[in-house]
C-alpha positions as CSV (number, residue, x, y, z in Angstrom):
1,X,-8.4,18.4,-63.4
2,X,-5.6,18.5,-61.1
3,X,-4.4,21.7,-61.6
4,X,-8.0,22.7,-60.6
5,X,-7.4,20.9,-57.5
6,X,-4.2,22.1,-56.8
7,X,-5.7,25.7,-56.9
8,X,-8.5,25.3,-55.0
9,X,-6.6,23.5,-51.8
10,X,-4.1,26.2,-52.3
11,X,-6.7,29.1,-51.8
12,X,-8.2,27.0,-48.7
13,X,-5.2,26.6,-47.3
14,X,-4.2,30.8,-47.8
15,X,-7.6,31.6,-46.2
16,X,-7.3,29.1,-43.6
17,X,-4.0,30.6,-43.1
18,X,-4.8,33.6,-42.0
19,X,-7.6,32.6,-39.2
20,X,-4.6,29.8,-37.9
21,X,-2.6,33.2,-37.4
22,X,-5.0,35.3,-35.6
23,X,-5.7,32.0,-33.3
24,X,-2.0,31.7,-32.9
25,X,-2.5,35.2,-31.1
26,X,-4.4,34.2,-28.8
27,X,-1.8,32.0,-26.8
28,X,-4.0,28.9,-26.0
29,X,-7.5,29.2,-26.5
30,X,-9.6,29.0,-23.9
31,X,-14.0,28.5,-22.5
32,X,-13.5,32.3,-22.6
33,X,-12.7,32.8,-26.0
34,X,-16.2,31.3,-27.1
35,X,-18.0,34.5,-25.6
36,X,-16.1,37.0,-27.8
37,X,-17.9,36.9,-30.8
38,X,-15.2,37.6,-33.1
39,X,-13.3,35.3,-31.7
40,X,-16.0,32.4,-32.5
41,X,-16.0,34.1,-35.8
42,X,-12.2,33.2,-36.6
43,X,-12.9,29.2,-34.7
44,X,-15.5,29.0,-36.8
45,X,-14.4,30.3,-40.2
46,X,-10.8,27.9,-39.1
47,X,-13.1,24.8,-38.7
48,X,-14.6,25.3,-41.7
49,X,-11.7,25.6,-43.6
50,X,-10.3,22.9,-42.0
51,X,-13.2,20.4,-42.7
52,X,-13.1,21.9,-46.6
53,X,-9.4,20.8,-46.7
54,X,-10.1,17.7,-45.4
55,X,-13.1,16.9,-48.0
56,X,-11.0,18.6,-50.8
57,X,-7.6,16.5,-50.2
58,X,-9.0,13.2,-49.7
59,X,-12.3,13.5,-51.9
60,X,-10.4,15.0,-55.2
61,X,-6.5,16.0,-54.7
62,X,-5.4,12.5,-53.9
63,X,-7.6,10.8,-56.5
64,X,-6.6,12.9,-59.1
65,X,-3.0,12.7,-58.4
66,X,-2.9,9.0,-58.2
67,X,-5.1,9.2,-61.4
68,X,-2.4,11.5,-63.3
69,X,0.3,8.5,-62.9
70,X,-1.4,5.9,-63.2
71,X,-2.3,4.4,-59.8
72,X,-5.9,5.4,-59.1
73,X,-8.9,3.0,-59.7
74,X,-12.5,3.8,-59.0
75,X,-12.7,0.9,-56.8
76,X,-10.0,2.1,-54.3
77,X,-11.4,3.1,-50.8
78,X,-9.7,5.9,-48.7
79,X,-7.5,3.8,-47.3
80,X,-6.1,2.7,-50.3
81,X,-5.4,5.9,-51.5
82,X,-3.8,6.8,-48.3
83,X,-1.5,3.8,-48.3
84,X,-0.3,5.0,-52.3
85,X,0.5,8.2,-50.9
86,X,2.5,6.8,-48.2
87,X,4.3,4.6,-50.7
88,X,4.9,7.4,-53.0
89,X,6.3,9.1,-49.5
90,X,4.2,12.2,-50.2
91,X,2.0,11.2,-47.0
92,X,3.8,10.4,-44.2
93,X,1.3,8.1,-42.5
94,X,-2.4,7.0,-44.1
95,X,-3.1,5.8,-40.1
96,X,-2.7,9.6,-39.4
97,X,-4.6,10.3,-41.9
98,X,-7.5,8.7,-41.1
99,X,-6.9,10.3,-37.6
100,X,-7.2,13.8,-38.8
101,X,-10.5,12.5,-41.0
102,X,-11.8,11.4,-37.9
103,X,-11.1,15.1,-36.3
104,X,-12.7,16.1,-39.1
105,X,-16.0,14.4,-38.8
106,X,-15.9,15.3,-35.1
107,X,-16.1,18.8,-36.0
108,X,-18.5,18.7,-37.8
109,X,-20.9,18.4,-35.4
110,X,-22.4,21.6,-33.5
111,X,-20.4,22.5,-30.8
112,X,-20.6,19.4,-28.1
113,X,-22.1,20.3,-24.1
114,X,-18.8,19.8,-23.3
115,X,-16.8,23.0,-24.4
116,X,-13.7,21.4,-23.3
117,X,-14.0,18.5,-25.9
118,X,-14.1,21.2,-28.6
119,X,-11.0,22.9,-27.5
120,X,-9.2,19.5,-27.4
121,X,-10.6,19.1,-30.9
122,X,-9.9,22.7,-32.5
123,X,-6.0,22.3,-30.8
124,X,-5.8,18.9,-32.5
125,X,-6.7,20.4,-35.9
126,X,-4.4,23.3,-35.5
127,X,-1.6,20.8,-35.5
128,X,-3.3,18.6,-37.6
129,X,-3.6,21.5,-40.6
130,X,0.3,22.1,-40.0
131,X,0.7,18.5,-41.0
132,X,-2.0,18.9,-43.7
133,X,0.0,21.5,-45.2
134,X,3.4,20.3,-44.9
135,X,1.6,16.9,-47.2
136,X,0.1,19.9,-49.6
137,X,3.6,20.9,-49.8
138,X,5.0,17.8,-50.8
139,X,2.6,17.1,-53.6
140,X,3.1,19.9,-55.4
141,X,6.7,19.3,-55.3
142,X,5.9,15.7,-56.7
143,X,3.4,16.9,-59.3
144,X,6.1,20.1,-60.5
145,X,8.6,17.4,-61.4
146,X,6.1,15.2,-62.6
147,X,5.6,17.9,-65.0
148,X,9.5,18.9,-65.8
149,X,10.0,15.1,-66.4
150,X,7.1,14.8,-68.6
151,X,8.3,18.7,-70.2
152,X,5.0,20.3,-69.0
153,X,5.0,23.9,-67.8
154,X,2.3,23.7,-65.8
């Protein structure tokens, strides 16, 4: 189970990848942007993969990881999850976290009057899916010597 996990953040993060890239392009993204409609195409495709991330990390890859040692119990809240992670040093901060789940829910939502707020937003997640990644990167450096210690060669 989390092998499956493992592989299915890794193929969000890939596609996400590539629409963080063409973005990246751009320079800074701008009101301007929005009436390109490839353009809203790539924001929109990057939000989405963003929000999946966020779901898939915190609803199954953390859960299951803590669950492979030892440390997960059906009772535990986000929060509690978070703070094992940051124990185990594989997160560097559950408060940030729950920052970037907060970004998360924000865009989820349609696209607010404001078009400002959304650029804010869609600049917070860039960074925030650098830091995302860098805490995908980390676990699965834990869980490969997990598995040399144990003498899996998964």
């Amino acid at each position: 189970m989390l092998k499956e996990a493992l592989e299915v953040v890794e193929l969000h993060f890939k596609r996400a990848k590539s629409n963080v890239c063409e973005i990246q392009k751009w320079q800074d993204i701008s009101s301007n942007d929005f009436a390109d409609d490839n353009k809203v195409r790539v924001i929109d495709a990057f939000i989405y993969r963003f929000i999946k991330l966020q779901d898939l990390m915190g609803n199954k890859l953390f859960k299951r990881l803590l669950n492979e040692i030892g440390e997960y119990q059906d009772n535990m809240s986000l929060l509690d999850v978070l703070d094992k992670l940051e124990k185990l040093e594989l997160l560097d901060s559950a408060d940030r976290w729950m920052e970037h789940r907060k970004l998360r829910n924000l865009l989820t939502h349609e696209y607010p009057d404001n078009l400002q707020d959304i650029i804010k937003g869609i600049k917070l997640a860039l960074c925030a899916f650098e830091e995302m990644e860098m805490v995908f990167t980390k676990i699965k450096r834990y869980v490969q010597k997990l598995s040399l210690r144990r003498g899996k060669n998964d």
